[in-house]
C-alpha positions in Angstrom: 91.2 129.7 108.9 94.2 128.2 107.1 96.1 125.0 108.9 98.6 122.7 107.3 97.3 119.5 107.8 98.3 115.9 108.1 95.5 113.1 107.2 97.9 110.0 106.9 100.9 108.9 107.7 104.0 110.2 105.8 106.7 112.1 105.2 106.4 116.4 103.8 104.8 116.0 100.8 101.6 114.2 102.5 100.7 117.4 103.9 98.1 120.2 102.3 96.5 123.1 103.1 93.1 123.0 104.1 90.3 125.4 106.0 89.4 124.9 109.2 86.8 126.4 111.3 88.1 128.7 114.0 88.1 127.4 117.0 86.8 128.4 120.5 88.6 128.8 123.9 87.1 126.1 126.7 88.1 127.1 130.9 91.7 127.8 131.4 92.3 128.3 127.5 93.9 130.8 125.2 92.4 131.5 121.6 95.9 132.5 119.7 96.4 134.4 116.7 99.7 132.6 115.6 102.1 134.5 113.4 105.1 132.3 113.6 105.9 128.9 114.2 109.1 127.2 114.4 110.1 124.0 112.9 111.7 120.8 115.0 112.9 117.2 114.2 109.8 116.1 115.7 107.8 117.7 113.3 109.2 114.9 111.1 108.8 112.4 113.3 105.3 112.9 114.4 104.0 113.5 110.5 105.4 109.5 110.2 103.6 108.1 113.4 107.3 107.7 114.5 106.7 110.1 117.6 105.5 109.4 121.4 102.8 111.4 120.9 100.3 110.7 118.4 97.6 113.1 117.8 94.3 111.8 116.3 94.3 113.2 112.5 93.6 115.2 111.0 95.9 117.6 113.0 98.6 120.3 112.0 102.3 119.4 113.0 104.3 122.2 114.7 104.9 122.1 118.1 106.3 125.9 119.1 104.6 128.9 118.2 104.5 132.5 118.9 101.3 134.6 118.6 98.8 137.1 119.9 96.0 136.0 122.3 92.2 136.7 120.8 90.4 135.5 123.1 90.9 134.4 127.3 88.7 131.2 128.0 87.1 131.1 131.3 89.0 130.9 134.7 91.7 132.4 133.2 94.0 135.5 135.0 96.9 137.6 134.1 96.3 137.5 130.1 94.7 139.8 128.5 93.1 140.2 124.2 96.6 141.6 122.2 99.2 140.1 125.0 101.9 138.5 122.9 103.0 135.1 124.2 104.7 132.0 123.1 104.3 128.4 123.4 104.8 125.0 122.9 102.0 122.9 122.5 103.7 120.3 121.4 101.4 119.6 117.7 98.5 122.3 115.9 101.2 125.1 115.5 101.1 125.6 111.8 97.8 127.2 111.5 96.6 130.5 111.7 94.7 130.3 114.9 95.1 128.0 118.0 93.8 127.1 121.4 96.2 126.2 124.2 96.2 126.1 127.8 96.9 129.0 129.6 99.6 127.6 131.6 102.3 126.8 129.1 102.0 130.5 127.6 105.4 132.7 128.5 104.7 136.5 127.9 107.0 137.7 124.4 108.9 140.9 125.2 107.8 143.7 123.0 111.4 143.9 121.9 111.5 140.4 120.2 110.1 139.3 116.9 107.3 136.9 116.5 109.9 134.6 114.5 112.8 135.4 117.2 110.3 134.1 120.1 108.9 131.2 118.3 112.6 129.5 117.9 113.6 130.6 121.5 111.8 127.7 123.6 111.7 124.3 122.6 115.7 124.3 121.9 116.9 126.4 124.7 114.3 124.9 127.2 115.6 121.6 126.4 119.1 122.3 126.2 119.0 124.1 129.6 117.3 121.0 131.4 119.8 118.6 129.9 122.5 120.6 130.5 122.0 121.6 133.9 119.9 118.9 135.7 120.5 115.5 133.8 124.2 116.3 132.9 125.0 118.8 136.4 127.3 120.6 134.2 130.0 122.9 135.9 132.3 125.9 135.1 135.5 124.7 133.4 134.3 120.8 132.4 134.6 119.8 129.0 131.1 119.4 126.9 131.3 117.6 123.9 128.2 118.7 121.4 126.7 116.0 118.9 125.0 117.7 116.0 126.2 121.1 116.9 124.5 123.2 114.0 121.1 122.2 114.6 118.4 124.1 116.7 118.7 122.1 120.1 122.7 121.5 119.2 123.5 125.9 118.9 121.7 126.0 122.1 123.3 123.5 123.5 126.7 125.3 122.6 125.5 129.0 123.6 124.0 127.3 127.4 127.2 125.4 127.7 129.4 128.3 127.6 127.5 130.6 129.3 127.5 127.5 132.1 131.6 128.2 131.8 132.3 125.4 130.2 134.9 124.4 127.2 132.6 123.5 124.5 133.7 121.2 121.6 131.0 120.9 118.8 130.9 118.3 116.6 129.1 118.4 113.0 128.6 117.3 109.1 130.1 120.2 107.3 132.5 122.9 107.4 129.7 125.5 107.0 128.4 124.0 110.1 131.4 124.2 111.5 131.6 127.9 111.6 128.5 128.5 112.5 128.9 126.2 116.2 132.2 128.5 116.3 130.2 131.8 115.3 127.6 130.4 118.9 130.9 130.3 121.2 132.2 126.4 120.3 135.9 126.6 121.9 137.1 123.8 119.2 134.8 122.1 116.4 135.0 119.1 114.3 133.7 117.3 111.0 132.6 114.0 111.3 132.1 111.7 108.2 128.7 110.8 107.3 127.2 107.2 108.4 126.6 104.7 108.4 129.9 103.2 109.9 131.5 99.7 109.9 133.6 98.8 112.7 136.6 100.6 111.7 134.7 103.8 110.6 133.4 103.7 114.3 136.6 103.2 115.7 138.1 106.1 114.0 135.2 108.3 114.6 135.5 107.8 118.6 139.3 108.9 118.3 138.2 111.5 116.4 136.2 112.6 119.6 138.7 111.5 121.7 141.4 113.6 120.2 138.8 116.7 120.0 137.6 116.5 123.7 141.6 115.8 125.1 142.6 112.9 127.5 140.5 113.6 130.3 137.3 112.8 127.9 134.6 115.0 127.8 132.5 115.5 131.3 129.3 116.1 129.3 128.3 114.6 125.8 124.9 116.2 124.7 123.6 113.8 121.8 120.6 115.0 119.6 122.3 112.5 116.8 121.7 109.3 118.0 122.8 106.2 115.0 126.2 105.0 114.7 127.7 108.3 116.0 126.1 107.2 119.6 128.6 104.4 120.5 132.3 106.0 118.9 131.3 109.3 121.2 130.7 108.0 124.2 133.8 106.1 124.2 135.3 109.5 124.7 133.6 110.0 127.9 135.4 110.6 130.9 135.6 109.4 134.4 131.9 109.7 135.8 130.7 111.6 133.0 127.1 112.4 131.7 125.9 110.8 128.4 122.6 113.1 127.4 120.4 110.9 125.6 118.5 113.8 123.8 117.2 112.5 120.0 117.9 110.0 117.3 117.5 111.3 113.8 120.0 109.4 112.7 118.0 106.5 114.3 117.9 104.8 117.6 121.4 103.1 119.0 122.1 100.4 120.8 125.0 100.9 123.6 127.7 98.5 125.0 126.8 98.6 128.7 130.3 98.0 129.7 131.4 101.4 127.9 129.2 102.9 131.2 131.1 100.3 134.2 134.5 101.4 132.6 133.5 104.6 132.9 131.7 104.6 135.6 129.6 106.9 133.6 125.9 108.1 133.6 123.3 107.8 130.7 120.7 109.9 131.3 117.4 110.2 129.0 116.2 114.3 128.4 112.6 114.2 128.0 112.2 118.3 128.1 108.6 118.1 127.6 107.7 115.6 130.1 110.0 117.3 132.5 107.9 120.9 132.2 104.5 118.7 132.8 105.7 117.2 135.8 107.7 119.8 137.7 106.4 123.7 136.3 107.8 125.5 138.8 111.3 124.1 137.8 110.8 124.7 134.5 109.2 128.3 135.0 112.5 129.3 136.6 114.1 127.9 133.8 112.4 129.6 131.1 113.1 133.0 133.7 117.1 132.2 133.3 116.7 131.9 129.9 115.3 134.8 129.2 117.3 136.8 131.3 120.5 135.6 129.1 118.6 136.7 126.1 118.2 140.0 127.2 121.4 140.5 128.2 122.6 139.0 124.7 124.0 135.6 125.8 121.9 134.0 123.8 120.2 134.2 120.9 118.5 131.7 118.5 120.0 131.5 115.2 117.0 131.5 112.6 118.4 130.6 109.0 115.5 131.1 106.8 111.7 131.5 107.2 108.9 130.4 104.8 105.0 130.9 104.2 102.4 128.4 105.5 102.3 127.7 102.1 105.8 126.3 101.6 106.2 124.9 105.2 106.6 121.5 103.5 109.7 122.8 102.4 111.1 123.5 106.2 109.7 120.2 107.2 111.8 118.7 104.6 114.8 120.7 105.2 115.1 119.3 109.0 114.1 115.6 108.1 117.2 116.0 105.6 119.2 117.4 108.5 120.0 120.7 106.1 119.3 123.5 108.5 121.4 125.2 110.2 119.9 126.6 113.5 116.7 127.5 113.4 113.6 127.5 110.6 110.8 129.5 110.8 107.4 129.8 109.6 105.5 133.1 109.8 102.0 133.7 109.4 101.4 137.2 109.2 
């Protein structure tokens, strides 16, 4: 079988195509027939050793997939050969077969796409966990959306108003713009590009502060991280939530007395430790979420979608922070 692999350290363009043999479901596995696999930021990361996780190589990066079980390991009920299912195993995505454990598998509705289920879970799994349990978001606060246009950020914007509340995106383009306001942004604005000095910070956090009004935002969801970290939460508001949720733009360092002026919360979002420590939570989370996609609140935005053979081109595309929404590798 065909897997796109990574033997050393680096960025896109260390990665090749190779054969692999096809591998064998143990107890309480799943043999999957993949046929789409979405692409994340830490599909970037993890190529560059730069991740938490750090798979022995070689392995294949992409860490959501969508697929068609082949085979049912032993010990395992409820799935059957042909059930359609999706996943995220976190890394070995971007092959043509995989084995995972049975217990992270959610069942694909016939109705969806392979490619529409493989960008549904990571993002919106995350989003919903920040949004609801770290920030205890509630109808008519005011969330304030850091990279708006991305994956994680349109679901962020989508969960937040379906949650009822007024969301403000923030992003790097114009074109991104629209799109946050296309997903249900109530206002949306276009930040400069970093790095900032002093007084590029300072204008960027009343350029949040004007956005989110003079209450501050309740909520700030921040997949950003970088120099954009410090100017928004200054536009926090009494005993808001600061969601701590990635740092392509790299890892910031925060004034602690921002937080005792505030008397503010900053809370790390860890989605995928969350779902190994408390399933049942995150079971009924994956339940809501797919009830709002049924009934057409939400609905991940996928922009383009590329071969295994140019899924060094996707990779890239995210590390550059160029996509909007969602990319999308099928394998069919």
């Amino acid at each position: 079988m065909k897997a796109l692999l990574s033997e050393q350290p680096g960025g896109p363009e260390t990665l090749r195509i190779a054969e692999l043999p096809e591998p064998t479901p143990g107890p309480g596995d799943l043999l999957v027939r993949v046929r789409a696999c979405a692409i994340n930021f830490p599909d970037v990361l993890i190529i560059e050793d730069k991740y938490q996780m750090k798979p022995p190589r070689p392995f294949a990066p992409g860490g959501e997939v969508a697929g068609e079980v082949e085979a049912v390991g032993e010990g395992v009920d409820g799935w059957s050969v042909g059930d359609r299912l999706i996943a995220v195993p976190g890394f070995g995505g971007l092959v043509e077969k995989i084995v995972i454990p049975a217990r992270i598998a959610f069942r694909l509705p016939l109705e969806r796409s392979f490619e529409e289920g493989a960008a549904l879970l990571l993002t919106y799994a995350t989003s919903i966990h920040a949004l609801a349990d770290r920030g205890r978001l509630q109808a008519g606060q005011t969330l304030l959306v850091l990279g708006a246009a991305g994956g994680v950020g349109l679901a962020a914007v989508e969960l937040g108003k379906g949650m009822g509340a007024r969301v403000v995106a923030a992003v790097s383009s114009d074109e991104k713009a629209q799109a946050a306001r296309e997903s249900g942004a109530d206002d949306a604005l276009v930040y400069p590009t970093g790095p900032f000095d002093r007084d590029a910070q300072k204008a960027l956090s009343q350029q949040f502060k004007d956005a989110v009004g003079p209450d501050g935002a309740d909520v700030i969801f921040d997949p950003v991280g970088g120099d954009y970290a410090e100017p928004a939460l200054r536009s926090i508001g009494w005993e808001g939530r600061y969601l701590v949720v990635g740092f392509p733009a790299g890892i910031p360092k925060l004034p602690l007395n921002l937080t005792l002026l505030k008397s503010c919360d900053v809370c790390g979002v860890f989605w995928g430790a969350f779902a190994a420590r408390d399933p049942a939570a995150n079971a009924a989370h994956v339940e809501q979420l797919f009830q709002w996609w049924g009934e057409g609140k939400i609905a991940p935005r996928i922009s383009a979608t590329y071969p295994l053979e140019r899924a060094r081109e996707a990779i890239s595309a995210i590390a550059e922070r160029r996509a909007i929404g969602k990319l999308v590798v099928a394998l069919d």
